[in-house]
C-alpha positions as CSV (number, residue, x, y, z in Angstrom):
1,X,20.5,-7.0,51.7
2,X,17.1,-6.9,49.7
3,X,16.2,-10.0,51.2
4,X,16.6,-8.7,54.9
5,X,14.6,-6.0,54.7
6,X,11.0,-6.8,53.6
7,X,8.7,-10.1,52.1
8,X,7.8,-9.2,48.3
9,X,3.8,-10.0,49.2
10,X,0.4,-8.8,47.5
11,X,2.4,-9.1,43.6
12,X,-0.1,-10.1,41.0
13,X,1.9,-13.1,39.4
14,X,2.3,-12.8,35.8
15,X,-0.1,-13.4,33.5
16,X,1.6,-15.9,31.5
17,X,1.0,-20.0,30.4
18,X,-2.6,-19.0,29.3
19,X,-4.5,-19.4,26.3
20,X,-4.6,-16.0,24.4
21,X,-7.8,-17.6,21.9
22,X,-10.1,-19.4,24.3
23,X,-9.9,-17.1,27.3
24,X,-11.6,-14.1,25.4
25,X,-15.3,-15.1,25.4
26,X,-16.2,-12.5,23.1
27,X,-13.9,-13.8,20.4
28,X,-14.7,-17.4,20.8
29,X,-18.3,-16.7,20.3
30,X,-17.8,-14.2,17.5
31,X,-15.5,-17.1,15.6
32,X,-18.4,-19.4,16.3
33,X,-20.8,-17.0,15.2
34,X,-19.4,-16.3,11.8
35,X,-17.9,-19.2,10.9
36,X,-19.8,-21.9,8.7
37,X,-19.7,-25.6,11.2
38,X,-17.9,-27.4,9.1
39,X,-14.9,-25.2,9.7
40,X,-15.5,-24.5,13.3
41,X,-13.7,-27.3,15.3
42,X,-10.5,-27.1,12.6
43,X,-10.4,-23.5,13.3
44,X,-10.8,-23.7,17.2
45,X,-7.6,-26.0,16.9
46,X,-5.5,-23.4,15.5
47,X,-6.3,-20.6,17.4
48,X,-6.2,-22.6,20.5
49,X,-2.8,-23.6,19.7
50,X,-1.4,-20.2,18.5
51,X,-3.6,-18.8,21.5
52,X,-1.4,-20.7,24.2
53,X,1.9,-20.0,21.9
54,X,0.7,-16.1,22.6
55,X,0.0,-16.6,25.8
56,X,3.6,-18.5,26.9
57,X,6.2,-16.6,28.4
58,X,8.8,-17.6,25.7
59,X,6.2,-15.7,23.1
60,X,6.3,-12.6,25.6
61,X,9.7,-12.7,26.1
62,X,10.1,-12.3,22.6
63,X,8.4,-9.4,22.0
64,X,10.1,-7.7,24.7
65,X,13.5,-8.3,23.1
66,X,11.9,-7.8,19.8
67,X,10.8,-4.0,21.4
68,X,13.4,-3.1,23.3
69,X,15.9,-4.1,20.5
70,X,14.6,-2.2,17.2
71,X,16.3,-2.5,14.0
72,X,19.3,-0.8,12.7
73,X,20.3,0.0,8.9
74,X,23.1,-0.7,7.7
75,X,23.9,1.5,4.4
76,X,27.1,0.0,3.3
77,X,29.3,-3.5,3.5
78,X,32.6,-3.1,5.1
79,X,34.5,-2.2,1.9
80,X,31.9,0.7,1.1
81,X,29.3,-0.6,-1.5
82,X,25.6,0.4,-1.2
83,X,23.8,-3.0,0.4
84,X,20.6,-0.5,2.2
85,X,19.8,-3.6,4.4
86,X,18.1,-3.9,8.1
87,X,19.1,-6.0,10.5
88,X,16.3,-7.5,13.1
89,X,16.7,-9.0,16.6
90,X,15.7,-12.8,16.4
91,X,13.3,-12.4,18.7
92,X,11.1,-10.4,15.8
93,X,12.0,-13.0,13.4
94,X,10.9,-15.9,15.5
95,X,7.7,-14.0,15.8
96,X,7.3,-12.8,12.4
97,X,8.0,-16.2,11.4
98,X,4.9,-17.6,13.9
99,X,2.7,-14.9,12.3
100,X,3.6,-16.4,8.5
101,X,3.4,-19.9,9.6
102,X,-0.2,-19.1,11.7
103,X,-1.7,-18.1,8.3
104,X,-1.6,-14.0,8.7
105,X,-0.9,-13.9,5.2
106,X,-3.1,-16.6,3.6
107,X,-6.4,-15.6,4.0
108,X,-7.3,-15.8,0.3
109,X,-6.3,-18.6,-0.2
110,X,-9.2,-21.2,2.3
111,X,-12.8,-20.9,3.2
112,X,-13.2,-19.0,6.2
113,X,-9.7,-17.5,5.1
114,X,-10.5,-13.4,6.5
115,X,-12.5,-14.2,9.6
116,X,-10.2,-17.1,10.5
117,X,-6.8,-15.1,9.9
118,X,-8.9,-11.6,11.7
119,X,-9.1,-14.3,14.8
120,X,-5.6,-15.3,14.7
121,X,-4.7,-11.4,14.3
122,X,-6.5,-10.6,17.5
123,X,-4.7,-13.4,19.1
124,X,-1.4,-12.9,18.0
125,X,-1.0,-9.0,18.0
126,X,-1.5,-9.3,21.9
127,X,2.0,-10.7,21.8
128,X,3.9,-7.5,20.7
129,X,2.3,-5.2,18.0
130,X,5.4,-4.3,15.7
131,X,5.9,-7.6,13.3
132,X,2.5,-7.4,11.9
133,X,3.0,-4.2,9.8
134,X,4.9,-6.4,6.8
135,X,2.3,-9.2,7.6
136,X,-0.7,-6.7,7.2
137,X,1.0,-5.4,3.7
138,X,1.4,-8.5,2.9
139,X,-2.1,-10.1,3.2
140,X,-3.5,-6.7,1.7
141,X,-1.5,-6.8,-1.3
142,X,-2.9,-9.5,-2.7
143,X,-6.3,-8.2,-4.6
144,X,-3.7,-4.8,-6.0
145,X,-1.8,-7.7,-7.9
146,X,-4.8,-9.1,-9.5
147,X,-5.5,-6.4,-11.3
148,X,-2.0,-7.3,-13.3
149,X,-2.4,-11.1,-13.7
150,X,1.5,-12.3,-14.8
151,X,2.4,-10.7,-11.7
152,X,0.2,-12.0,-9.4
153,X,0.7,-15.5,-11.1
154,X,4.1,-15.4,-9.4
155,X,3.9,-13.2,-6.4
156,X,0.2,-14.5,-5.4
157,X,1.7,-18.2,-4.2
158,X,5.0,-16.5,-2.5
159,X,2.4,-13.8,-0.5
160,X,-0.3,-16.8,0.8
161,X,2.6,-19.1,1.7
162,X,2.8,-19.9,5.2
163,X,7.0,-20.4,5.3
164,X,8.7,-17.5,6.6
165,X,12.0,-17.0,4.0
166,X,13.9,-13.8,5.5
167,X,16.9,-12.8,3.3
168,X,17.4,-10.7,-0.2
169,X,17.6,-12.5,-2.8
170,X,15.2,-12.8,-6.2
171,X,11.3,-13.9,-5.6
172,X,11.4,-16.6,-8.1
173,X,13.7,-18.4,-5.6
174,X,12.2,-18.2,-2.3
175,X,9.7,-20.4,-0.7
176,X,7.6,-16.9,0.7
177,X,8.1,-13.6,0.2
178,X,6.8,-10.4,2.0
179,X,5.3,-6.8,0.5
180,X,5.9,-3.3,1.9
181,X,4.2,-0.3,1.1
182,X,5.8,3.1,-0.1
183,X,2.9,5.6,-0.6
184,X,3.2,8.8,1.2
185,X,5.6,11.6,0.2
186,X,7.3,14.6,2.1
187,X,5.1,17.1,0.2
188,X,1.6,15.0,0.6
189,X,1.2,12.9,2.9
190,X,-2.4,11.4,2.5
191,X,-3.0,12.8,-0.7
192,X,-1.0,11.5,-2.4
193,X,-2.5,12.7,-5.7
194,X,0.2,15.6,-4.8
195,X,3.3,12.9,-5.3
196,X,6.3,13.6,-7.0
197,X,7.7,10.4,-7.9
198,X,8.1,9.7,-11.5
199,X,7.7,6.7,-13.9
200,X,9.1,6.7,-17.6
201,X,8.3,3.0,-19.2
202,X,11.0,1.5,-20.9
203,X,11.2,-0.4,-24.6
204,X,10.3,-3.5,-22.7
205,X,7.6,-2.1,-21.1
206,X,8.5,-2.4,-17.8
207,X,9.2,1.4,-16.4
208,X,12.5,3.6,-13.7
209,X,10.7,4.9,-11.3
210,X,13.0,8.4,-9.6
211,X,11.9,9.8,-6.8
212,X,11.2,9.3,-3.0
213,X,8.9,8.1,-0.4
214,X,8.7,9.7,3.1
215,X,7.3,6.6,4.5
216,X,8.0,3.0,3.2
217,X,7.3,0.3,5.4
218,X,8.6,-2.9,6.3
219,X,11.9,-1.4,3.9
220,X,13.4,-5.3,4.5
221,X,10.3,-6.9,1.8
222,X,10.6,-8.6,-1.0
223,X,8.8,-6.1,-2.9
224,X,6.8,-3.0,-2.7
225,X,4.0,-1.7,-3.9
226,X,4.4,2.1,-4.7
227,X,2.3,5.1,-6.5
228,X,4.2,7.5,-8.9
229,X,3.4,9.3,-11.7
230,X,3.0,7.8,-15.1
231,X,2.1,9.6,-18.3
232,X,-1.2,9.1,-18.1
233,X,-1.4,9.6,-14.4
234,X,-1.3,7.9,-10.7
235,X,0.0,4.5,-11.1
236,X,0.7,1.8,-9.2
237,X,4.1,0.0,-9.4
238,X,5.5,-3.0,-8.3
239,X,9.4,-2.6,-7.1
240,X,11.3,-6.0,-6.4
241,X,14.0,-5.5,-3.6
242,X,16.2,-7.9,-5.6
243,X,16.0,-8.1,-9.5
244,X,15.9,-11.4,-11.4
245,X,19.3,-11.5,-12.2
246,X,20.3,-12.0,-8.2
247,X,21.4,-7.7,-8.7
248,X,20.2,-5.4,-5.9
249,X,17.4,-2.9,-7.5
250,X,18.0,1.1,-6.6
251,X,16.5,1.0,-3.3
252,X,18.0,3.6,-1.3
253,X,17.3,3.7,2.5
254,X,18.2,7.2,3.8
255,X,17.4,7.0,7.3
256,X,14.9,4.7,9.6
257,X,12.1,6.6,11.5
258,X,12.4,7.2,15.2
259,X,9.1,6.6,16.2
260,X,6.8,6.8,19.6
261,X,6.0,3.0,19.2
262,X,6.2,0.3,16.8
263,X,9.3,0.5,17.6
264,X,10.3,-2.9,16.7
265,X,9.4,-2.4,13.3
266,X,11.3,-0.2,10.3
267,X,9.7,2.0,9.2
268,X,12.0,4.2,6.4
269,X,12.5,6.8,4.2
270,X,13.9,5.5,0.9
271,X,15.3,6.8,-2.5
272,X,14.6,5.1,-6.2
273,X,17.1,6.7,-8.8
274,X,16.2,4.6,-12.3
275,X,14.4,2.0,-9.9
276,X,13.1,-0.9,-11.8
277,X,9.6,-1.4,-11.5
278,X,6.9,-3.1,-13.2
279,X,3.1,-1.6,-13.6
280,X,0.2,-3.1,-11.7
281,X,-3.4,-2.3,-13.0
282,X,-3.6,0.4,-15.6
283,X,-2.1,4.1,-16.0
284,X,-3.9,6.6,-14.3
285,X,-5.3,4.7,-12.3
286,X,-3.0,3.8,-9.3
287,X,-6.1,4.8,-6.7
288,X,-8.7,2.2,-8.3
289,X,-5.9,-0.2,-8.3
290,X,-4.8,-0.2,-4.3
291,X,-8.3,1.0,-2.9
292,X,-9.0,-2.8,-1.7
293,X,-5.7,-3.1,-0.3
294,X,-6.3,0.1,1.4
295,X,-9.7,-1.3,3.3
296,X,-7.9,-4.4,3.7
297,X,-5.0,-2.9,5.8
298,X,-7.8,-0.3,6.9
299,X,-9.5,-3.6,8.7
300,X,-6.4,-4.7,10.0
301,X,-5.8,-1.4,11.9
302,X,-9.4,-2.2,13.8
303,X,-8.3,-5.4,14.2
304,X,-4.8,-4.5,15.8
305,X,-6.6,-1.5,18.0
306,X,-9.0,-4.5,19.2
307,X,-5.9,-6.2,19.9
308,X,-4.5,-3.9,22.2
309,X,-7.6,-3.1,24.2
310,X,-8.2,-6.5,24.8
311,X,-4.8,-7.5,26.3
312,X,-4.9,-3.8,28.4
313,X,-8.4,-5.7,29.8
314,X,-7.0,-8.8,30.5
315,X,-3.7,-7.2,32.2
316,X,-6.2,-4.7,34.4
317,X,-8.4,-7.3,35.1
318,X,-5.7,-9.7,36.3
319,X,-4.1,-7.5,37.8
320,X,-7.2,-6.5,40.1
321,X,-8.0,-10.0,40.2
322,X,-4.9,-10.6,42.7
323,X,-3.9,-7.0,44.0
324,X,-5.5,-7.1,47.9
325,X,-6.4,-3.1,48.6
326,X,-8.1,-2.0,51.8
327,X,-9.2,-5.1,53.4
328,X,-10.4,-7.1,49.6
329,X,-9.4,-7.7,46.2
330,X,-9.2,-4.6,44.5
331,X,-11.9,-6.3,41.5
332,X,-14.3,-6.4,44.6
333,X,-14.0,-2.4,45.0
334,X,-17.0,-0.8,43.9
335,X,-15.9,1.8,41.8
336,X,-12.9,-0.3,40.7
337,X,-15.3,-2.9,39.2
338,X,-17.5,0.8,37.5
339,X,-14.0,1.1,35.3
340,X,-13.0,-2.3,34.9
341,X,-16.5,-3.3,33.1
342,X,-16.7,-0.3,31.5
343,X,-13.3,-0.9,30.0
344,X,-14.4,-4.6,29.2
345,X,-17.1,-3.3,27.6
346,X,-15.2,-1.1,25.2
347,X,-13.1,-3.9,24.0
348,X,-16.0,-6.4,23.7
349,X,-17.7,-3.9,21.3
350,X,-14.4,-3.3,19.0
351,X,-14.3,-7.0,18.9
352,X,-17.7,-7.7,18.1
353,X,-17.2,-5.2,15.1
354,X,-13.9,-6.1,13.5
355,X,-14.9,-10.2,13.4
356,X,-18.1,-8.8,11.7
357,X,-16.4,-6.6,9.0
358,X,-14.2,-10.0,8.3
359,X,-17.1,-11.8,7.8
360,X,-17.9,-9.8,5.0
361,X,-14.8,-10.3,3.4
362,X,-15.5,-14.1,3.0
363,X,-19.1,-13.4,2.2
364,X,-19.8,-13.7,-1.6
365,X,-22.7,-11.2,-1.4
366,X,-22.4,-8.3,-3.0
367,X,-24.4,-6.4,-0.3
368,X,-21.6,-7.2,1.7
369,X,-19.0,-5.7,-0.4
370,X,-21.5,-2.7,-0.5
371,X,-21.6,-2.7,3.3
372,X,-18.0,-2.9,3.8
373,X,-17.2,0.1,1.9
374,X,-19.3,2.7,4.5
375,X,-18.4,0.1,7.9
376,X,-14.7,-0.3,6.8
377,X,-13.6,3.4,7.4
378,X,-15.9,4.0,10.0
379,X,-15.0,1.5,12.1
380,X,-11.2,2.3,11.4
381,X,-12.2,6.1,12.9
382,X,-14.0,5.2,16.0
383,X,-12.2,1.6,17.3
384,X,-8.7,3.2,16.7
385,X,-9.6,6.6,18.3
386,X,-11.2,4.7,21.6
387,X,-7.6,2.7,22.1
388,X,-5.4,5.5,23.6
389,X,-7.8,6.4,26.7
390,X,-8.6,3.0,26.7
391,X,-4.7,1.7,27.3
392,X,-4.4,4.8,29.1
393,X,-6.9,4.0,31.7
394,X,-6.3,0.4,32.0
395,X,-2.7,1.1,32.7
396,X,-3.7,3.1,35.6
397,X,-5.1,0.7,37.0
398,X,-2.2,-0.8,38.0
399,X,-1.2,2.2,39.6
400,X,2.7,3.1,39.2
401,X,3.0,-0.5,38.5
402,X,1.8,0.1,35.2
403,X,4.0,3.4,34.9
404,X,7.4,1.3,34.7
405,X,8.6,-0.3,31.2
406,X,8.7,-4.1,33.4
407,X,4.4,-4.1,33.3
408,X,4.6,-3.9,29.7
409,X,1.9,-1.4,29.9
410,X,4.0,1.8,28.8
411,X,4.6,-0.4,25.8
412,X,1.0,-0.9,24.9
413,X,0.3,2.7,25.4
414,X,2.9,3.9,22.9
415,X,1.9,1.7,20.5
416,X,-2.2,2.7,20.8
417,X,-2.4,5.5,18.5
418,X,-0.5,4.5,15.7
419,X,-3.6,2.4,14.4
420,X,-5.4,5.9,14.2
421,X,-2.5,7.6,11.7
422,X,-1.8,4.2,9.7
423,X,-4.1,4.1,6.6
424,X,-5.2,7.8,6.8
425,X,-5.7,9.6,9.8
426,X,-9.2,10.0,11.7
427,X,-10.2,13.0,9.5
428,X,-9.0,11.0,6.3
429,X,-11.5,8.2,7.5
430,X,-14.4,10.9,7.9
431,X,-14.1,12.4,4.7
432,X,-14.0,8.5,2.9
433,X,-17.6,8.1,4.9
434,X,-19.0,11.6,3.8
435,X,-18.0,10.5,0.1
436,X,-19.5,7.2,0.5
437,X,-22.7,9.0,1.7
438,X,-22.6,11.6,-1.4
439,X,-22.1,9.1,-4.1
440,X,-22.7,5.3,-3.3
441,X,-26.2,4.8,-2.4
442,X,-26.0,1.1,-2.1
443,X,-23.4,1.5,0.2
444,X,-25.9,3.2,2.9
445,X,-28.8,0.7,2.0
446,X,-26.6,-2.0,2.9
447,X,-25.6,-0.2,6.6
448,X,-29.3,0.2,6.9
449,X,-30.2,-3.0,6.3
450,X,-27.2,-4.6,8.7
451,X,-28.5,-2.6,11.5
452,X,-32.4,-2.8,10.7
453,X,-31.9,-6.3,12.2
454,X,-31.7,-5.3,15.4
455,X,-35.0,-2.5,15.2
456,X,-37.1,-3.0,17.9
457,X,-35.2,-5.0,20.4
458,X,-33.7,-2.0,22.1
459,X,-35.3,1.4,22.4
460,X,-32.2,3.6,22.9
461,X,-31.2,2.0,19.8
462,X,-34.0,3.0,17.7
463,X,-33.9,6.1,19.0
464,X,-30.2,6.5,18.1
465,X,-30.9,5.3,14.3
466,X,-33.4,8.0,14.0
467,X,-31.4,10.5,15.4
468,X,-28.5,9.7,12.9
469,X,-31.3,10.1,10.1
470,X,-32.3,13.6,10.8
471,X,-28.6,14.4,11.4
472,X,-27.8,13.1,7.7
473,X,-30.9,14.7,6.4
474,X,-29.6,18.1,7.2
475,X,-26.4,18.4,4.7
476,X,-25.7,21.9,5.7
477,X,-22.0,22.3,7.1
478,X,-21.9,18.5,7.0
479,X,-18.0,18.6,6.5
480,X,-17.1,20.4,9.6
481,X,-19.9,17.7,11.2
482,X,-17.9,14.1,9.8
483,X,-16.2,13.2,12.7
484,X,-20.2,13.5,14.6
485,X,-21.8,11.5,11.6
486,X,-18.7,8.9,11.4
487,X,-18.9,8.4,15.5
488,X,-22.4,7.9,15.2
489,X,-22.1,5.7,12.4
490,X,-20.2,3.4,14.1
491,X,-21.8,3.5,17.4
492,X,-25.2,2.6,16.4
493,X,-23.0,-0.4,14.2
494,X,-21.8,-1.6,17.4
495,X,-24.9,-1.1,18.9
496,X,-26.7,-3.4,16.9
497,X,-24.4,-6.4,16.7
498,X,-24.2,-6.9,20.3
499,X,-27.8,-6.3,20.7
500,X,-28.4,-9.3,18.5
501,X,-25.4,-10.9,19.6
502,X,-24.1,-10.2,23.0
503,X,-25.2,-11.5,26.6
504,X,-28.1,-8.8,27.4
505,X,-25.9,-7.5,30.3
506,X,-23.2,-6.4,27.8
507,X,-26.4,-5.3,25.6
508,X,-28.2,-3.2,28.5
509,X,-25.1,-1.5,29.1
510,X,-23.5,-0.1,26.1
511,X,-27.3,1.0,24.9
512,X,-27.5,2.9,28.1
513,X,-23.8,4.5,28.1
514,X,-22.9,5.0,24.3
515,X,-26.4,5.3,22.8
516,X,-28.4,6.6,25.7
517,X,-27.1,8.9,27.7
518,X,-26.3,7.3,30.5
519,X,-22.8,7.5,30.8
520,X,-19.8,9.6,31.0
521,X,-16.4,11.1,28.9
522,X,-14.4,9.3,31.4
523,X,-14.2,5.2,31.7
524,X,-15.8,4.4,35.4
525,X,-19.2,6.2,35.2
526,X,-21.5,3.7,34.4
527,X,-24.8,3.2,35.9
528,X,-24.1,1.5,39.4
529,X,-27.5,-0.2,39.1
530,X,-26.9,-2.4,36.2
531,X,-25.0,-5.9,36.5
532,X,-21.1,-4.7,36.2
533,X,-19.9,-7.7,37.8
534,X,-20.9,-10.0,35.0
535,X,-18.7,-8.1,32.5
536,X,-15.6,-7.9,34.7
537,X,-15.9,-11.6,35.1
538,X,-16.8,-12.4,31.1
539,X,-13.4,-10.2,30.5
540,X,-10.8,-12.5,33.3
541,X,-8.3,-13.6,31.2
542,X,-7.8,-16.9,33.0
C-alpha cells in the first residue's frame, strides 16, 4: 500500500562507503603538520584504511547494534556461584577489537605513537562513541604503571598490544589485556581525597583492599587501577580481575549504570571485600602517581568531543548538500550556509587544538610537558562544553529528520556531554588551571610562548592576549572568575594555531566571531560579509 501512495523523493542518501581520514581537511593537514616526513606516508596508510573501515556501512551498522544493544550483568552462573561478568553485543566487540588492532592502545610504544593514535581516535570515535572508554584507560594507564616497574614489566607489553583477547582469565596468559578505572566514590566524587576504601598490606607485601567504587569503568578489564587509603595515605592500586592462580579476585558488580549515553558501554558500581591488589607508585601518594594518566584520558575526552562535532558537520553538511528546499539545495540557502560554516568552524578549531596537545606528548621538550599541563585542562573545559549546542544545532538541521533514532543524530546528542563530566567536570578543569596559574610558573611561560608565535599577524588576537593579561593581573575574586579565565585561555589557544595554521578564511572568521566580537551566542550569526562558503565546502564530507 506504501508504494501506491507516494514516490520517496528529495532523501539525502546515506552517508556511507566514504573515507572517515581523508575527507576531513582539517585533520589531514594537522597529521601532516605534526608529524616528522619520514612517518607521514606510513601514517596516511593507516588512517586511510581505518578511515574507510569507519566510514563503511558494516562499521556503522555495528555501532548501531553495539548502541541499541548495551550490556547486561550477569551476577551469578546457573547453579548460584558469584561470576560478576558482562556480557557485550558482538557488534562492540568487533569494534573494540578494530580499535585494539588500529593502535588505540599503543601509542607509547612508536614514533609519532600520540599524534598518530589522536588521529586514528578522531577517526574511529565517529563510528559509535561507547567502546573507546576501556581503550582510553587503557592507553592512559600506561605512565601510572611505571612508577612500579615489575608491574609494568608485565602489564606494559599486554596494554600496547594491538590483539584484542576478550575473556577472564589471568594476564600472564593472554595475548592483550585491557585496564579500567575505579576512582570515584558515593561520598566524593571528584575529590576523591574524601574516599573510603581501605588498604591493609599483607606479609607479602602485596595489600586487601575493602571498600567500594561508585563508578568503575569498563568493569569487564583485565585489571583496574584504583585509589584507597593506605597507612600512609592515598594510594594507588593495581586490582587484577583474575588472580594468578586462574581464581576470580573479589570483584563484586552490584548494579550497571543506566546512563543518558554511552550506552553501549558498562559503566558499574562494584564491591572489593579482602580484594587482592598490588601497590603502584609509593604510599601516600596515589594523586602524584595517576596525575599523567589523568591528562592522558583528560586529552582523550577533547579528542572524543572533536570526534563528535566533526561527524554532526559532516552529517549536517551532507545532509544540506542533497535536501532540495524552496527552489535550491538547502547548502545554497543563505542563512543555512551562516550555521553550517559557523558549525564547521567550531569543529575545525577543536581539531586544530587536540592534534596540537598530541603533539606535545611525543615532543621530548620539556617546555612541552610544561605547556601541556595549563593547555590540557583548558582545552578539556572549553572543546567538551562547545559539543552539546554544537550536536544540538547540527541535528536541527535536519529538521525532524534528525529528531528520530534512524538519523543517528539523537544518538550523537546523548552521547555529547559525557566528555564534559568524564575526568572532572567543567568546574574541576577550572580550578586545575587556576592552580596551575598560582603555583607552576613555567607552565604559563610555556602558554605564552605557544601563542607569542602568532603576535602580530592578527589584531583581534593581540588584542585578545592582552585582554587575558589584565584579566589575570587582577586576582581579586579570581575563583568565582575560572570558568572566564579558562574560556579565554583556550580561545586565544585556538586562536593562535589556526592563525598560523589554518586557510585565512577559517583564520578571518573565528578572530572576528570568538575573539572579536563579531559574532553571536547562537551558531548562525556570523558576519554575512566574510567568505562562508569556503568553510561549508572545506567541511563536505565527500
Amino acid at each position: 500500500m506504501a508504494g501506491s501512495t507516494h514516490t520517496v523523493g528529495n532523501q539525502p542518501p546515506p552517508l556511507t562507503g566514504h573515507d572517515v581520514f581523508t575527507t576531513d581537511r582539517p585533520l589531514t593537514e594537522g597529521v601532516a603538520r605534526h608529524l616528522a616526513p619520514g612517518l607521514l606516508d606510513e601514517a596516511r596508510a593507516e588512517l586511510s584504511l581505518l578511515g574507510r573501515t569507519a566510514g563503511s556501512a558494516q562499521a556503522q551498522e555495528w555501532g548501531r547494534l553495539a548502541n541499541e544493544n548495551p550490556p547486561h550483568l550477569r551476577t551469578h552462573d546457573r547453579y548460584g556461584h558469584r561470576i560478576d561478568e558482562v556480557e557485550f553485543h558482538p557488534s562492540w566487540h568487533r569494534l573494540l577489537g578494530k580499535g585494539v588492532s588500529a593502535g588505540l592502545t599503543s601509542a607509547w610504544t612508536r614514533p609519532g605513537g600520540h599524534l598518530r593514535r589522536a588521529a586514528a581516535f578522531l577517526v574511529w570515535s565517529q563510528v559509535e562513541a561507547g567502546h573507546l572508554c576501556p581503550l582510553s584507560m587503557t592507553h592512559a594507564a600506561v605512565p601510572a604503571l611505571r612508577a612500579q616497574p615489575d608491574l609494568a614489566a608485565l602489564w606494559e607489553p599486554l596494554l600496547t598490544s594491538t590483539v584484542y583477547d576478550a575473556g577472564l582469565r589471568p594476564a600472564a596468559h593472554k595475548a592483550g589485556a585491557l585496564v579500567g578505572m575505579g576512582m570515584t566514590e558515593k561520598q566524593g566524587g571528584s575529590d576523591v581525597r574524601a574516599n573510603t576504601t581501605r588498604a591493609l598490606v599483607q606479609e607479602d607485601g602485596s595489600y586487601e583492599l575493602t571498600g567500594h567504587k561508585w563508578f568503575c569503568s569498563a568493569p569487564m578489564s583485565d585489571g583496574f587501577l584504583v585509589l584507597a587509603q593506605a597507612a600512609e595515605g592515598l594510594t594507588c592500586f593495581l586490582v587484577p580481575r583474575v588472580l594468578e592462580d586462574g581464581g576470580r579476585n573479589v570483584f563484586a558488580i552490584q548494579r550497571l549504570k543506566d546512563k543518558l549515553g554511552n550506552r553501549s558501554n558498562a559503566s558499574a558500581e562494584v564491591e572489593f571485600d579482602g580484594t587482592w591488589a598490588r601497590r603502584v607508585g609509593d604510599e601516600g601518594r596515589g594523586v602524584r602517581t595517576v596525575i599523567d594518566m589523568v591528562a592522558a584520558t583528560r586529552l582523550d575526552c577533547v579528542l572524543g568531543s572533536a570526534a563528535l562535532m566533526r561527524q554532526a558537520v559532516a552529517q549536517a553538511v551532507h545532509h544540506c548538500a542533497h535536501r532540495e528546499v524552496f527552489g535550491g539545495l538547502l547548502l545554497d540557502k543563505p542563512l543555512m550556509e551562516n550555521v553550517l560554516a559557523d558549525l564547521a568552524l567550531e569543529s575545525e578549531a577543536a581539531t586544530t587544538l587536540a592534534l596540537r596537545l598530541a603533539a606535545a606528548y611525543d615532543a621530548e621538550d620539556p617546555a612541552e610537558r610544561d605547556f601541556l599541563r595549563i593547555a590540557v585542562p583548558a582545552a578539556k573545559y572549553w572543546v567538551t562544553k562547545r559539543c552539546t549546542p554544537l550536536v544540538a544545532e547540527a541535528l536541527e538541521c535536519l529538521g525532524g529528520n534528525g529528531y528520530v533514532e534512524e538519523s543517528g543524530m539523537p544518538r550523537l546528542l546523548r552521547e555529547s556531554p559525557v566528555n564534559s563530566i568524564w575526568e572532572g567536570a567543567g568546574n574541576v578543569q577550572a580550578l586545575d588551571v587556576l592552580r596551575v596559574l598560582r603555583r607552576e610558573p613555567r607552565a604559563f611561560h610555556a602558554f605564552l610562548v605557544e601563542i607569542g608565535r602568532a603576535r602580530g599577524a592578527d589584531h583581534r588576537l593581540d588584542a585578545a592576549v592582552k585582554g587575558l593579561l589584565t584579566e589575570l593581573g587582577d586576582l581579586d575574586g579570581i575563583e568565582a572568575r575560572a570558568r572566564r579565565l579558562t574560556e579565554r585561555i583556550a580561545l586565544v589557544l585556538q586562536g593562535s594555531l589556526l592563525v598560523r595554521f589554518a586557510p585565512a578564511e577559517v583564520a578571518d572568521l573565528f578572530c572576528a566571531t570568538r575573539l572579536g566580537g563579531d559574532g553571536g551566542a547562537a551558531f548562525g550569526t556570523l558576519p554575512h560579509t566574510l567568505d562562508l562558503g569556503a568553510l561549508v565546502e572545506r567541511a563536505r564530507p565527500v
